[in-house]
C-alpha positions in Angstrom: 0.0 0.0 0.0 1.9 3.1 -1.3 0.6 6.2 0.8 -1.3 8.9 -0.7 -2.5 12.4 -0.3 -6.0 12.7 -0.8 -8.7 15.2 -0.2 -12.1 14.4 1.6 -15.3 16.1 1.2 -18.4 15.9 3.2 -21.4 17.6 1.7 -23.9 19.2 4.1 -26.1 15.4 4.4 -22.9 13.6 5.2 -22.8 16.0 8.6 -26.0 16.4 8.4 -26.7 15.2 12.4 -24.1 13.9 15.1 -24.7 10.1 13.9 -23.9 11.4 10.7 -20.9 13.1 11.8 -19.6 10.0 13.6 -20.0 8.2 10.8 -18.3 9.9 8.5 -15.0 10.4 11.0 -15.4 6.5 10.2 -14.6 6.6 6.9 -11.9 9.3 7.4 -10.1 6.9 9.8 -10.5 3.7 7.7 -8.7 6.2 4.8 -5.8 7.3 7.8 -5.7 3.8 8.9 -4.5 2.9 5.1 -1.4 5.2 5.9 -3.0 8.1 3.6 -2.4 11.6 4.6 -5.9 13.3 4.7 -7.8 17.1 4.4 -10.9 16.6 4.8 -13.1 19.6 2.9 -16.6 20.2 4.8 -19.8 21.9 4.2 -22.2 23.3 6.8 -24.3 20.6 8.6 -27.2 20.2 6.4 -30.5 22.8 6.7 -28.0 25.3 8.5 -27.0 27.8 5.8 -31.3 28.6 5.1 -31.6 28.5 8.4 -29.1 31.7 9.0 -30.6 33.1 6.1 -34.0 32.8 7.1 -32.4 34.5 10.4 -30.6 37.6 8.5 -34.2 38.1 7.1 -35.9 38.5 10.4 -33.1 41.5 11.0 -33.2 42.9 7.6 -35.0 42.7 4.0 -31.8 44.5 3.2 -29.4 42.6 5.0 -25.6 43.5 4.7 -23.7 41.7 2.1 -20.7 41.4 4.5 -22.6 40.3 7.1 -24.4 37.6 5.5 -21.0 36.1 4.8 -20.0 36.5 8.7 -22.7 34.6 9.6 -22.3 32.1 6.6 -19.3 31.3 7.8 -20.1 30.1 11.2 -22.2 26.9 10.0 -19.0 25.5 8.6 -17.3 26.5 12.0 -19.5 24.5 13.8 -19.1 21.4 11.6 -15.6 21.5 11.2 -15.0 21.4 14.7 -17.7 18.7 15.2 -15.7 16.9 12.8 -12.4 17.1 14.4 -13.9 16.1 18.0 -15.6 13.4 16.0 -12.2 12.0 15.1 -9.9 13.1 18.2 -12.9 10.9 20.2 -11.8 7.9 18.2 -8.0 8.5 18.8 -6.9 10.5 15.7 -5.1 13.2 15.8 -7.2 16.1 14.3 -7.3 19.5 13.7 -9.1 22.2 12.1 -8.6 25.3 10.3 -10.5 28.1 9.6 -10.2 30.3 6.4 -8.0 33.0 7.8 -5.9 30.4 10.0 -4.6 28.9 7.0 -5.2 31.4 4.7 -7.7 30.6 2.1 -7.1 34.1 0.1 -10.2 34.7 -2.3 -11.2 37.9 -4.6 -14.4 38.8 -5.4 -17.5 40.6 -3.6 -18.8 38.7 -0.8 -21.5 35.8 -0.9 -19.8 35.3 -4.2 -15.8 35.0 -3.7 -13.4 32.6 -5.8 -10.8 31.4 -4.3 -6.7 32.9 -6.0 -4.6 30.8 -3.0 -3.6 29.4 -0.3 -0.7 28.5 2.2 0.0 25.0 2.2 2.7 25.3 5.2 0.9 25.1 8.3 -1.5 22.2 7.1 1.5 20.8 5.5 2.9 20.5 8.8 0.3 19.1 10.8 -0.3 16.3 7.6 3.7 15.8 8.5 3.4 15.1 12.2 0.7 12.4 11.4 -2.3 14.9 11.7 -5.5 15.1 9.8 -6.6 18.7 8.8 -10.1 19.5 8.8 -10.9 22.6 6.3 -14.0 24.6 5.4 -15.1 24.4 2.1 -17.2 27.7 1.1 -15.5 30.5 2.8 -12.4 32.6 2.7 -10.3 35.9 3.1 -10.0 38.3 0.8 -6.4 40.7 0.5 -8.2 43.1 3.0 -9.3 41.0 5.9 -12.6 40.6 5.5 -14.7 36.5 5.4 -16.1 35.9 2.6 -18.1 33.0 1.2 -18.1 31.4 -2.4 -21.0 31.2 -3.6 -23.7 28.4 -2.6 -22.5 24.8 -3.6 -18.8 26.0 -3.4 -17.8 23.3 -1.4 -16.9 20.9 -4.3 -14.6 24.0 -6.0 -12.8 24.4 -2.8 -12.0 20.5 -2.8 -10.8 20.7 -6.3 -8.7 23.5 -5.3 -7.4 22.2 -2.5 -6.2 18.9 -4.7 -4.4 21.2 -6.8 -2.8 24.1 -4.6 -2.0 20.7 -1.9 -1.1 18.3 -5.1 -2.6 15.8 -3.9 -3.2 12.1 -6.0 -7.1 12.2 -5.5 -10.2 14.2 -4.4 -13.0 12.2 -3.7 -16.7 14.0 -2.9 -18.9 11.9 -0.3 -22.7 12.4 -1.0 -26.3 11.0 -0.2 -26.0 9.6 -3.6 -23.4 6.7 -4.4 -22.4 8.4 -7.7 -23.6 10.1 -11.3 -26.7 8.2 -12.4 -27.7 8.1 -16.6 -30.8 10.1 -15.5 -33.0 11.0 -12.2 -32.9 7.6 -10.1 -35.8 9.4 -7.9 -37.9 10.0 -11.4 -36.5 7.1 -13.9 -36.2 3.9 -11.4 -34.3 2.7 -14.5 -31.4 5.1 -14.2 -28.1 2.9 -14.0 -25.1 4.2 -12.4 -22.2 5.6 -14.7 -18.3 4.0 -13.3 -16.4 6.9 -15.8 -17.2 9.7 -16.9 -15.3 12.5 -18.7 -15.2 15.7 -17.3 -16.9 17.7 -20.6 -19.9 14.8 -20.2 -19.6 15.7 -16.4 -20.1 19.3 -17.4 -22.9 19.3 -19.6 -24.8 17.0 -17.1 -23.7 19.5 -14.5 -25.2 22.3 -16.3 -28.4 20.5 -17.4 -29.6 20.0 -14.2 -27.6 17.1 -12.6 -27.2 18.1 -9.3 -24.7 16.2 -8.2 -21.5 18.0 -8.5 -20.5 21.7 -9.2 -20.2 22.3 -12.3 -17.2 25.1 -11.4 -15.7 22.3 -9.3 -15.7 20.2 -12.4 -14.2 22.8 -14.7 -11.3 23.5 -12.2 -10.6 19.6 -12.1 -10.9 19.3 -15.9 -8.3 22.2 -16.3 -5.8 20.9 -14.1 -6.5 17.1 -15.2 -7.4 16.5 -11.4 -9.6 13.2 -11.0 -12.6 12.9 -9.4 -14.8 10.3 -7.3 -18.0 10.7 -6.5 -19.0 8.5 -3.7 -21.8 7.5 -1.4 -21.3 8.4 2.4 -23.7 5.8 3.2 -23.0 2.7 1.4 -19.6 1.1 0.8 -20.4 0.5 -3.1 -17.8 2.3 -5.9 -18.8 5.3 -6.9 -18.4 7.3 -10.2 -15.2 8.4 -11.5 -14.4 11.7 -13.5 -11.8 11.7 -15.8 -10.4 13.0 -18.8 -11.4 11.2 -21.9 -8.2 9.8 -23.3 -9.0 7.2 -20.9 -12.3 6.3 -21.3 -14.0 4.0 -23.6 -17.1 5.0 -26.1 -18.9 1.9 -27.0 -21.8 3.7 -25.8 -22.8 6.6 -27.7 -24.9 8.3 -25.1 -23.9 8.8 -21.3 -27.2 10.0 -20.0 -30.0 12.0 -20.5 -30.5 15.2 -18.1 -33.9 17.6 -18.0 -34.6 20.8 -16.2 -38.3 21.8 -15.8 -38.5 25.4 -15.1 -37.2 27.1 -18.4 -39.5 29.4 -20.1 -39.3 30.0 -23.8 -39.4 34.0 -25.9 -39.8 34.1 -29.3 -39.2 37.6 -31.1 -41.1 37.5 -34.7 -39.9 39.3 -37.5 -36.9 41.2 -35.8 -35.3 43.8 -38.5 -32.2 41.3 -39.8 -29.1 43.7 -39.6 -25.5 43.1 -38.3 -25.5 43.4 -34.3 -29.5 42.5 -33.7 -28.7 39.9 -32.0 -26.5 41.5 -29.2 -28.3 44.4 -29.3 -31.5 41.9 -27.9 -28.9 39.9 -25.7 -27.2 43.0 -23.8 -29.4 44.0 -21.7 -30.1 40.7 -20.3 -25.8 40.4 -19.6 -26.1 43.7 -17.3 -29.5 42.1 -15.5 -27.6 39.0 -14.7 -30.2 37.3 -16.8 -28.5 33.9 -18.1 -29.7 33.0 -21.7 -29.4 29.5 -22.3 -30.2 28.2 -26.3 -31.2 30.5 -29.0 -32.7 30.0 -32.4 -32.5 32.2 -35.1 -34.8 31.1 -38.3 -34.2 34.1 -41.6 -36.9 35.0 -43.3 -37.5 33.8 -46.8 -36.9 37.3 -48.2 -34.2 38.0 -45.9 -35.0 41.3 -44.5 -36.4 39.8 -41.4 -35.2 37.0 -38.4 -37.3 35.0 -35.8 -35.5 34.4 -32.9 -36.6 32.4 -30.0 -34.3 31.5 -27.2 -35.3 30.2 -23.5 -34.1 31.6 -19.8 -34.9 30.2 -16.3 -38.8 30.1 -15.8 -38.0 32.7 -12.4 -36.5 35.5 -15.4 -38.8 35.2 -17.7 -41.4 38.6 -16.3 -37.8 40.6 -16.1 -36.7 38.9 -19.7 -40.4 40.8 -21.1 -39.8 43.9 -19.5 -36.3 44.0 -20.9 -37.7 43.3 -24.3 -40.4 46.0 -24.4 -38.3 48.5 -23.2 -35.5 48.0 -25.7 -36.1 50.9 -28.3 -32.6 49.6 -30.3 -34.7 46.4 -31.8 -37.5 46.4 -33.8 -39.7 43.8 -34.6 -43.6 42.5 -34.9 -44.6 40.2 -32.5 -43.7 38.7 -28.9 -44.3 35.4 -27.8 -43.5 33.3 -24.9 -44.6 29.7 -23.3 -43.5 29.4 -19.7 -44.3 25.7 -18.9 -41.7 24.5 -21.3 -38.7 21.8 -19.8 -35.4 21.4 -21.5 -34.1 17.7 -22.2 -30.6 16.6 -23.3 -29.0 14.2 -24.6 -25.2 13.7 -23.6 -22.4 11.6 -24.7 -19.1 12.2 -25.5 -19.3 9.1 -27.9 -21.6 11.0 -30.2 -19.1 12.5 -32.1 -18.1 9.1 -34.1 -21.5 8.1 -34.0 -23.7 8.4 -36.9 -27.9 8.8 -36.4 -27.6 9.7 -32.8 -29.6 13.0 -33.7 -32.5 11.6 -35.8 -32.4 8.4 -33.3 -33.6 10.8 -31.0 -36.1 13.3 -32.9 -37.9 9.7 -34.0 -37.9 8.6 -30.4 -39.9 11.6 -29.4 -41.5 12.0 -32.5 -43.2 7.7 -32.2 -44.4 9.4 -28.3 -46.2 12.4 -29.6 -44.2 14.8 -28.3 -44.0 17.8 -30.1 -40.1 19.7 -30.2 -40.3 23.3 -29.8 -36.2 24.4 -30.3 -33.3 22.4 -30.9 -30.0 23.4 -29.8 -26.7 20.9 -30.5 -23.0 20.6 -28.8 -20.3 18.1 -30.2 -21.5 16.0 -26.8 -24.8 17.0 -27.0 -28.4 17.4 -28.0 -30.9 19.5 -26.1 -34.7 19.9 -27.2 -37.2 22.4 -25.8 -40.4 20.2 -25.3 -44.0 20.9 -22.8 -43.3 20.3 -19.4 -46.1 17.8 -19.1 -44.2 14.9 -21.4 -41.0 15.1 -19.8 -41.1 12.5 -17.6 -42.8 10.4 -20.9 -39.4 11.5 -23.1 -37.0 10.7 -20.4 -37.9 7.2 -20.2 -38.0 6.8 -23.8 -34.9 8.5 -24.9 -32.8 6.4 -21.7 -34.9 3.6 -23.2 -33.9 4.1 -26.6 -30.2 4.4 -26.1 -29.8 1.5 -24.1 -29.2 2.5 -20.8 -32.5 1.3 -18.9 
């Protein structure tokens, strides 16, 4: 057994109660026991970060930015620490670290930070002396002193970060689920767990609605070729690894299938077809913070005009109008929209050497009734705008369809 480095995370289930916390100090000291050296990455205990929200909301509508990462930061304070009893109790040495004890430097405005460095020394040290270094995983300094936090879900970018800056050989990230699954488990009981998975396939399920890992955690690991494991706390089974591709192997054409259901759907008719419409429409959204996600532009037959239809987050789409009828730099005839739209996808990084992937699909939906509304295609992926109500129906047919049932 060569010794490793490795880095530990524990999402906010994982410690979500003291039996939780005891058990995963388990699973940390089977990994010591091995003769690995070990940081251990944890969120808040889970419920806690609503629950100071909901608390900051009581004091203010208007609650300080600043503030609200001071108070953030204490539910990781209070796991950490829960951690590291959980682990001296059991007769490991155990220690842990808060963001400006080691320093975790980040830039950024607060409740959003990203983390630039950190000082490997003192945890270095401790890992040295036979210690295991227990770190919080969605807060930091910034140059001038003050805590900040990294945005929600940064746990899994801190652990990938910490793999690099630390160099260590693996970063695995214990869940309530025992890996990536083709599709929903909860909604497709069909859904079969994936061993490998590249990171682009990892990032397009990511960003489809997959909610098992961070999809900025994913890029950061795909960038600096760090691999991933995504395991259960709860069960001993393998989970999924993340990898990059030269090592993978693509009998399989398609990985999984992801869906998100609250998308909303514009469609601007006859827009005036000059050079620059289109970012003159998009702008505005860019300084709202309004993310656009696919867009479809169909030309006229005489050329003069464009439709163009693309689809935001359901929760934008009363903002998306307002920014629309307000723009006086566009001109066109008509606006439509059709909120109760969901988005499926199709991903696999095998698709590119496979022929018929993308009329395999459009038939599969096509023999279920279910009519496409926009089409928008990746080199690993298909996504189609379809009516909320069959999405379910074209999940199970399209995972059905490409074999992964």
């Amino acid at each position: 057994q060569i010794m490793k480095k490795k880095v530990l995370k524990f999402g906010g289930t994982s410690v979500g109660s003291i039996d939780r916390i005891k058990h995963a100090a388990k699973i940390i000291k089977k990994e010591s026991d091995l003769g690995n050296k070990i940081i251990v990455v944890v969120s808040a205990m889970s419920g806690k970060t609503n629950e100071l929200i909901s608390l900051s909301k009581l004091v203010s509508t208007n609650f300080s930015k600043r503030e609200l990462d001071v108070l953030l930061s204490t539910g990781e304070q209070v796991s950490c620490a829960l951690i590291a009893g959980a682990l001296n109790e059991i007769g490991i040495n155990t220690k842990s670290f808060m963001n400006w004890q080691i320093p975790i430097l980040t830039e950024g405005e607060n409740n959003n930070a990203r983390i630039i460095n950190m000082s490997v020394n003192k945890i270095n040290d401790y890992l040295a002396s036979g210690g295991i270094a227990v770190v919080p995983g969605y807060q930091g300094i910034s140059s001038s002193g003050e805590i900040t936090t990294i945005g929600r879900g940064g746990s899994d970018a801190t652990a990938v970060a910490i793999a690099k800056i630390f160099d260590t050989d693996s970063c695995e990230i214990y869940t309530d689920v025992d890996g990536i699954y083709s599709t929903d488990p909860n909604k497709i009981p069909v859904a079969k767990k994936i061993e490998k998975i590249s990171y682009e396939e990892m990032l397009e399920l990511s960003s489809l609605g997959a909610k098992v890992m961070q999809s900025s955690a994913v890029q950061t690991a795909m960038i600096y070729d760090i691999p991933l494991q995504v395991r259960s706390t709860f069960t001993d089974r393998p989970g999924t690894k993340i990898f990059n591709k030269e090592n993978l192997d693509y009998s399989k054409a398609v990985t999984g299938v992801a869906y998100s259901k609250d998308d909303a759907k514009i469609t601007l008719q006859s827009v005036e077809d000059k050079p620059g419409v289109a970012a003159e429409i998009f702008e505005p959204f860019g300084k709202h913070h309004i993310n656009i996600d696919m867009v479809i532009q169909n030309v006229s037959s005489d050329g003069k005009t464009t439709d163009i239809t693309f689809t935001t987050k359901r929760e934008d789409l009363n903002k998306s109008l307002e920014i629309l009828k307000k723009n006086t730099n566009i001109k066109f005839k008509n606006l439509s929209y059709k909120d109760n739209v969901s988005k499926i996808s199709i991903v696999g990084a095998g698709m590119v050497t496979t022929p018929g992937v993308t009329y395999k699909m459009f038939r599969a939906l096509a023999e279920e009734k279910i009519n496409i509304l926009a089409i928008s295609t990746s080199e690993i992926k298909i996504s189609v705008i379809i009516d909320e109500r069959s999405t379910v129906k074209a999940v199970k047919k399209l995972h059905n369809i490409f074999k992964l049932d």
